[in-house]
N, C-alpha and C positions, 0 to 999 in steps of 0.2 A: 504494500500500500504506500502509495505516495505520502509524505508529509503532509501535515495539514496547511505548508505556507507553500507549498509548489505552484505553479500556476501548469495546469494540464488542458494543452490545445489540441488532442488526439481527439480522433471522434469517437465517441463511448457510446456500444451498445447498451439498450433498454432493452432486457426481454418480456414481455408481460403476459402469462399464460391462463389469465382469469378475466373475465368479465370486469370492469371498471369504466366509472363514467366516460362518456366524450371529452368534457372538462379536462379531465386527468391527461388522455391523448393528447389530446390538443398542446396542454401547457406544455408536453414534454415535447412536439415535435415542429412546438416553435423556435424552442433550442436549435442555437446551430453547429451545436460540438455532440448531439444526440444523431443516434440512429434507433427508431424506435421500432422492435419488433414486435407486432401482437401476432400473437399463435395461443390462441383460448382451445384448441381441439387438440393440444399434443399426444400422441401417447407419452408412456415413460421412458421407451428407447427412443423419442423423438427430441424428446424433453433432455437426456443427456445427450445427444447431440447439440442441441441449439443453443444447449447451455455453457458452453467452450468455451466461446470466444465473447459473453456476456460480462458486460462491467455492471450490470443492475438487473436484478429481477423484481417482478412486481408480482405479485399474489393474493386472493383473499384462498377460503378457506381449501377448495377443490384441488388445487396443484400440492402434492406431498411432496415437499423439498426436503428428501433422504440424504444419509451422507453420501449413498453414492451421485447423485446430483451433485452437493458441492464438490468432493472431491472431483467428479469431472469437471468443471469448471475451471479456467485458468485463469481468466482478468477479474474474476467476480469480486465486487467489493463492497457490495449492500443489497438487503434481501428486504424490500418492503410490503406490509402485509398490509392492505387495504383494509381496516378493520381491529378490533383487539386482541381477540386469539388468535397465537402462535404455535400453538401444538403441534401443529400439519410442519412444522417446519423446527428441525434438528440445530434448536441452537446449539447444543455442545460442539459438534459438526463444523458450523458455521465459527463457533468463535476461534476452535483450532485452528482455522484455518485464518481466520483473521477477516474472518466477512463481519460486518454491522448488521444487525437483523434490525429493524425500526417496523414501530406497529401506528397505527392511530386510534389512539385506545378511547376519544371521545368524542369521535366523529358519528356513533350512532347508539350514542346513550341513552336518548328520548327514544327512538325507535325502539329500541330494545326492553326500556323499561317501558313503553306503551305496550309493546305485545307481552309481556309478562302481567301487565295489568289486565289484558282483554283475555288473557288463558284464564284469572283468577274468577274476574266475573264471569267468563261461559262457562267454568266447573261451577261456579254457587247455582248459577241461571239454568243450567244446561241446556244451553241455546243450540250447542249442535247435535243433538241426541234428537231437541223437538222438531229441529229444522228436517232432520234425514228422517224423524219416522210422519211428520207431514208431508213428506216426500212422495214418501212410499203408501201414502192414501189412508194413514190413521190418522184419527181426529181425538188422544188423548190425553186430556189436560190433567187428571188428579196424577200420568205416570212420570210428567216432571215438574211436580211443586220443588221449588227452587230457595235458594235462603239469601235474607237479605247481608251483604257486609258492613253495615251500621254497628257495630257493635264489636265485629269479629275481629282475632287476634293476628296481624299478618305477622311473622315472624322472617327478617331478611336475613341471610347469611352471605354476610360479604356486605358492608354498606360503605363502597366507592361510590363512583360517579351513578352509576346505575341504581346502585342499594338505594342509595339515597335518593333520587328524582322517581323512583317508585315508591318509596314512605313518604314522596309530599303527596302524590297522588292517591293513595289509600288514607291518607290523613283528611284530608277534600270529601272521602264517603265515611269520614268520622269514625273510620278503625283503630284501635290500640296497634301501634309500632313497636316491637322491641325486635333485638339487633344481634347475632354473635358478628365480633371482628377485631383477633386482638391485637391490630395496628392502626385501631381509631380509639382518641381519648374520648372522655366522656363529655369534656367539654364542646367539642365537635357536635358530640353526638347528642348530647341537649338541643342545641343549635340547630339541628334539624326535629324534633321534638320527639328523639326515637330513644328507648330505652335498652341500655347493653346490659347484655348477660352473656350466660354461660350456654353453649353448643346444648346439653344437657337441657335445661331449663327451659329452653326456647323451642326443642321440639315436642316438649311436654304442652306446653302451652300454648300452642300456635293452632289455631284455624287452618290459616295458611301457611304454608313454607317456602317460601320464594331462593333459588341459589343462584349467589355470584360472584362467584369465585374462582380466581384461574385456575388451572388444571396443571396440579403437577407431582412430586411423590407426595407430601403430604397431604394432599387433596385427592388423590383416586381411589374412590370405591368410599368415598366419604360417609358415602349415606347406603349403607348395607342392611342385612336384615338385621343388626343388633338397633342403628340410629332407627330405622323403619318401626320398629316394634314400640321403641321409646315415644315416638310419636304420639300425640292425642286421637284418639278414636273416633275416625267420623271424618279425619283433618283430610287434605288434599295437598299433594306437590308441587310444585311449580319449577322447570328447568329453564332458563333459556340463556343457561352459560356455558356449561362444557357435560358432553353423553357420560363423560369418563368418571364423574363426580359420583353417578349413581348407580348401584350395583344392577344390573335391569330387570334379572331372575328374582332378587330379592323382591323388588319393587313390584313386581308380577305376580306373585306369592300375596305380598301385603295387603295390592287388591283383591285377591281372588278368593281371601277370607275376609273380606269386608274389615278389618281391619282400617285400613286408609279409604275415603270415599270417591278420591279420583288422582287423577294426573294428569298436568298440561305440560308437555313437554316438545321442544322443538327442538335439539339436540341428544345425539345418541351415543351409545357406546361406540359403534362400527358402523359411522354412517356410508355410505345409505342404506346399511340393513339395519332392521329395527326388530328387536324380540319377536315372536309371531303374538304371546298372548297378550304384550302390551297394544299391538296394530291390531285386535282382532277384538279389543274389548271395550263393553259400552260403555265402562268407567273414564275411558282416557280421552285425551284431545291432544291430536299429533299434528307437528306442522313440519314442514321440509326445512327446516334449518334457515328460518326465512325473519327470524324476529331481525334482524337491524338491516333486513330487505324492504326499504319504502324509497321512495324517489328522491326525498330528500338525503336521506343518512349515505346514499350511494353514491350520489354526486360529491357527498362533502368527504367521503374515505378517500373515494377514489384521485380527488381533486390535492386534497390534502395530502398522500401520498408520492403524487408525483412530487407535488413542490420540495417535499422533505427531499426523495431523490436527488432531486437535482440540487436543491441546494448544497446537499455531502458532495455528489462529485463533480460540484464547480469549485465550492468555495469551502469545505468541510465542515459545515455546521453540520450540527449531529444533535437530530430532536427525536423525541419517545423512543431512545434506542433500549432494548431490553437487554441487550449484552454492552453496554458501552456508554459510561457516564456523559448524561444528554449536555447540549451546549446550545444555548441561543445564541442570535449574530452579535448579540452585546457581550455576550459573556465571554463569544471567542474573538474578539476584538480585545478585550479585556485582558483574556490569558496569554495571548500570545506571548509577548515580551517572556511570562515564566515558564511558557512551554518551551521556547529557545533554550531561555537557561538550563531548564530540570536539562532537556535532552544533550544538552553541550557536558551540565556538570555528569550525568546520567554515564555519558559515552567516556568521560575522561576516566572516571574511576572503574568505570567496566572493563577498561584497557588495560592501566594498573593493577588491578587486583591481585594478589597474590593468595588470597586467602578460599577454602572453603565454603563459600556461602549458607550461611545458615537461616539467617535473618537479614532483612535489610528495613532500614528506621530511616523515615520521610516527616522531616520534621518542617513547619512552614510558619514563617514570624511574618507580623507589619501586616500588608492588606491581605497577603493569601489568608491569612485567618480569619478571614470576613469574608471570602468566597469561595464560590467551587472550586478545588485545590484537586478533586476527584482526577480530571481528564490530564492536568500535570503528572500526575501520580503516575497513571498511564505510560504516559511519552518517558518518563525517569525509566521503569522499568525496563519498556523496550531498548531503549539505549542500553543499559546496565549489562542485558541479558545476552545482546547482539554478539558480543565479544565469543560468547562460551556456548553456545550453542547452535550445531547444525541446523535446525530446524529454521525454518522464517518465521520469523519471531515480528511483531510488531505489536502499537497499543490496543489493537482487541483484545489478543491472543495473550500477554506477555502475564499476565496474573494468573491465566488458567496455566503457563509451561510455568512460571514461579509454582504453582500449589504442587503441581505434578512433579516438582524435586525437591517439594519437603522444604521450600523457602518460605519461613513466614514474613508478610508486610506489616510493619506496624508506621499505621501516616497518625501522627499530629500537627497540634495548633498550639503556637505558644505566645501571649499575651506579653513576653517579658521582652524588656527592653533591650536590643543588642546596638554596636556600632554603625551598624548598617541597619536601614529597613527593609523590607519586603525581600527576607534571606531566604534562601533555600539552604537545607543542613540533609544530608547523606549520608548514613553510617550502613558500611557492611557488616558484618557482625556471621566468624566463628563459634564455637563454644571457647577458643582460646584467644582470640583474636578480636581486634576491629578497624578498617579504615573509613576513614572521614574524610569528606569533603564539606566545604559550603562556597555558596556563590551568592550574588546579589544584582540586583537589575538598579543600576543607577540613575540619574536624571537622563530624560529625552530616548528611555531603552539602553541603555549601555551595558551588556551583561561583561560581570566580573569575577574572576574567581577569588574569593576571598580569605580561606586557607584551607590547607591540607593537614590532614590529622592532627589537628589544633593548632597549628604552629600559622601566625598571619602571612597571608603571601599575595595580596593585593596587587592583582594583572589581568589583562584581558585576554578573551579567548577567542584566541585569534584560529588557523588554518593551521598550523604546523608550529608543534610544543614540542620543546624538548623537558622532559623531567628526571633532576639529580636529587639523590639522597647523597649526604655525604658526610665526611668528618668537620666540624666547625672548626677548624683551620684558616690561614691568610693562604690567597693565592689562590684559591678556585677558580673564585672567578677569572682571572688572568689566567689562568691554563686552559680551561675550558671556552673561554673568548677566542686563545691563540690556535685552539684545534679547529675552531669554525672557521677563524679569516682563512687559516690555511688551506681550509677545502672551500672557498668562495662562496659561503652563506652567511649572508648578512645578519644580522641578529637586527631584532626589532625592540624588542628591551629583555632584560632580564632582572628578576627579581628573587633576591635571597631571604630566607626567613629563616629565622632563627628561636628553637625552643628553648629560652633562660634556663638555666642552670641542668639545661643537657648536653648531650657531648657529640650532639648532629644537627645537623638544617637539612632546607629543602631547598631547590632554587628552580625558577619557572621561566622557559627561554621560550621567550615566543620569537619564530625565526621567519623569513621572507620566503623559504621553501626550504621542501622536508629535509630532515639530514640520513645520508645514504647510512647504510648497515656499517658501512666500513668506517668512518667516521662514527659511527655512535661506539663502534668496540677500540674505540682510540682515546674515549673518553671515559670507557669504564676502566682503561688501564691508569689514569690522574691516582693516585697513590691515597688521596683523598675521597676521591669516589668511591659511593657502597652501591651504588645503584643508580641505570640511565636506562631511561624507556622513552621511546618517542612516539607521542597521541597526536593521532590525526583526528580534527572536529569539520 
């Protein structure tokens, strides 16, 4: 993946293998560095084909982006999913590989919580039981006396964007809202007038049971015959977030002893196959996976997805990405300057390193402590990592290849006053060991490195570093100045630092171009020299 400051004039394929707005097309093949391919009918050998030479795929739920999809893929560099769920699509896959998966996760929140609203009243009303047997030329009214939800307990699980615009909506026909979701405070959730409890408590209680929730180990098979059973007697279902939430056999069961009184569900285990007794029974209301299917919500996914696209591979803004801390255009105008530095200090000490990696400590003083400091972190890593390992490593991927060798990240923010502001601090960390860097972004962007394993050494990072360890001695420098005039490389400055009452410095040669191998083992014979390594940034 290119940098985020590259400017890339290549013409980069879209491939788009699902249904999305006109809007979406349109915006994307007004570009004039796009070539946009729509193919909505592929197979999946058609599909790893077409997919090679793609720098963006677009998708909602029908196209399954498998790993072996990305791994065939060679330019691919973002995977956008028209809509909120991502399941159909292998982030872990994607992030090895260094792809951005981006969703739009609220592009069809009212759609979605309208049709989870219209499932709950047709199970009280049962509107479509009386619709198909008036169909079928019965005229009986006492076989679906209906209940009213004035009064009734809706129970949401999950109250994001959707939980919530469905409890104002059930709140409107004067029902009791309570809530599991234990990444909303309570203060929040006053604020919508919904009352939080326990997973437990809330299926005991509920009338209704509405879920929204994303699907993933924690969440599958959520609601089994044990949660089923716990349920209130009489209560009804409500899916219109992920098939995989609820066990289907269970839920089939549950009906079929009157236990639970219905289900409205529009997502499946194994779409598009649907249990036979859930599709076959007068208790349920099934719909094709159509809830954030209305004219509106489909323009604005699809619309909204392209922009995101293209804005990553024009300019690298990186919004609702699920593997990859999101960046508005402010933000990445903002970070720049410390994404330079992280990746400059990131790359210098990933060169250096001598040590084992065990941990590596991102520590951020002055403004980074007051913003997102998340996608710095990132670009540090990749740098850091580049050095030491074969694999293609960059900032999607580089925390997933850190976890998978056992390297822990620990990032802070530090309030405390240094000589510098808005510093970056880098320590690698052994169990015997550790080296340190910091650097600093000074007036007008001026990034600096500001010392090495504590010792100050204030210089710029410039293209070609020479770095000495050595004995605190006179005369380094005049030895090591005389081995560069003698091979015709000019030094641009050099800076010695010195740790008080130790018996070594550091000293930091920023030079006009690289110094050859033969020259640098000319310099580690200086009788004073413990160590010369030359960083190219």
């Amino acid at each position: 993946m290119e940098s985020m400051f590259q400017d890339n004039k290549t013409i980069m394929k879209i491939l788009v293998t699902d249904s999305i707005s006109e809007d979406g097309i349109e915006h994307l093949r007004g570009q004039p560095d796009f070539e946009v391919a729509y193919r909505s009918d592929l197979s999946p050998d058609d599909l790893l084909s077409e997919i090679r030479d793609a720098d963006a795929l677009i998708v909602r739920s029908k196209t399954k982006v498998t790993s072996d999809v990305i791994e065939a893929a060679q330019r691919l560099r973002v995977i956008g999913r028209a809509g909120a769920g991502v399941d159909n699509i292998d982030q872990e896959a994607a992030t090895r590989k260094g792809v951005v998966v981006m969703n739009t996760p609220g592009g069809n929140s009212i759609s979605v919580a309208e049709h989870a609203f219209a499932l709950m009243l047709s199970l009280a009303r049962k509107i479509p039981f009386a619709h198909a047997s008036l169909r079928s030329g019965n005229w009986d009214k006492s076989r679906f006396v209906g209940q009213e939800l004035q009064n009734k307990t809706l129970g949401v699980v999950g109250l994001g964007k959707i939980g919530a615009l469905l409890s104002q909506r059930a709140q409107s026909f004067y029902m009791k809202v309570i809530a599991f979701d234990p990444f909303v405070n309570e203060e929040h959730a006053v604020g919508l007038g919904v009352q939080l409890t326990t997973l437990d408590d809330l299926l005991s209680q509920s009338d209704f049971v509405s879920l929204h929730l994303p699907l993933n180990e924690k969440t599958k098979g959520l609601i089994d015959a044990d949660a089923l059973k716990s349920m209130k007697r009489g209560a009804s279902l409500i899916n219109t977030s992920r098939g995989g939430l609820v066990v289907e056999a269970d839920l089939a069961d549950a009906l079929e002893s009157q236990h639970l009184a219905g289900a409205g569900l529009d997502v499946f285990e194994e779409e598009p196959e649907i249990h036979s007794s859930l599709l076959s029974s007068d208790q349920t209301i099934v719909t094709p996976h159509i809830a954030g299917s209305t004219v509106e919500a489909q323009s604005k996914v699809g619309y909204e997805i392209a922009v995101q696209i293209a804005n990553y591979l024009q300019h690298e803004v990186i919004l609702n990405a699920v593997n990859f801390p999101s960046m508005t255009s402010k933000e990445m105008e903002d970070l720049q300057p410390y994404v330079r530095l992280g990746e400059k200090l990131g790359s210098f000490i990933g060169q250096i390193s001598q040590i084992r990696i065990s941990e590596i400590g991102l520590r951020y003083y002055g403004e980074l402590a007051e913003i997102n400091y998340k996608p710095v972190s990132n670009y540090i890593l990749k740098a850091i990592l580049k050095p030491i390992l074969t694999e293609e490593v960059n900032e999607v991927n580089a925390r997933n290849y850190a976890k998978e060798r056992g390297i822990s990240i620990i990032e802070t923010v530090s309030s405390r006053e240094r000589s510098y502001s808005n510093l970056i601090s880098i320590q690698l960390r052994s169990p015997q060991q550790m080296e340190w860097i910091e650097g600093a972004v000074l007036h007008q962007g001026a990034l600096r490195l500001v010392s090495l394993d504590g010792i100050p050494v204030e210089t710029q990072l410039d293209e070609h570093i020479l770095l000495i360890r050595n004995q605190d001695k006179p005369g380094v420098i005049g030895q090591v100045g005389t081995i560069l005039g003698e091979a015709k490389i000019n030094i641009a400055s050099f800076v010695l630092g010195r740790d008080r009452g130790q018996p070594h410095a550091v000293g930091v040669v920023n030079t006009d171009s690289s110094v050859p191998e033969k020259v640098l083992d000319q310099i580690r014979t200086a009788s004073a020299v413990q160590f010369a390594r030359v960083v190219r940034l």
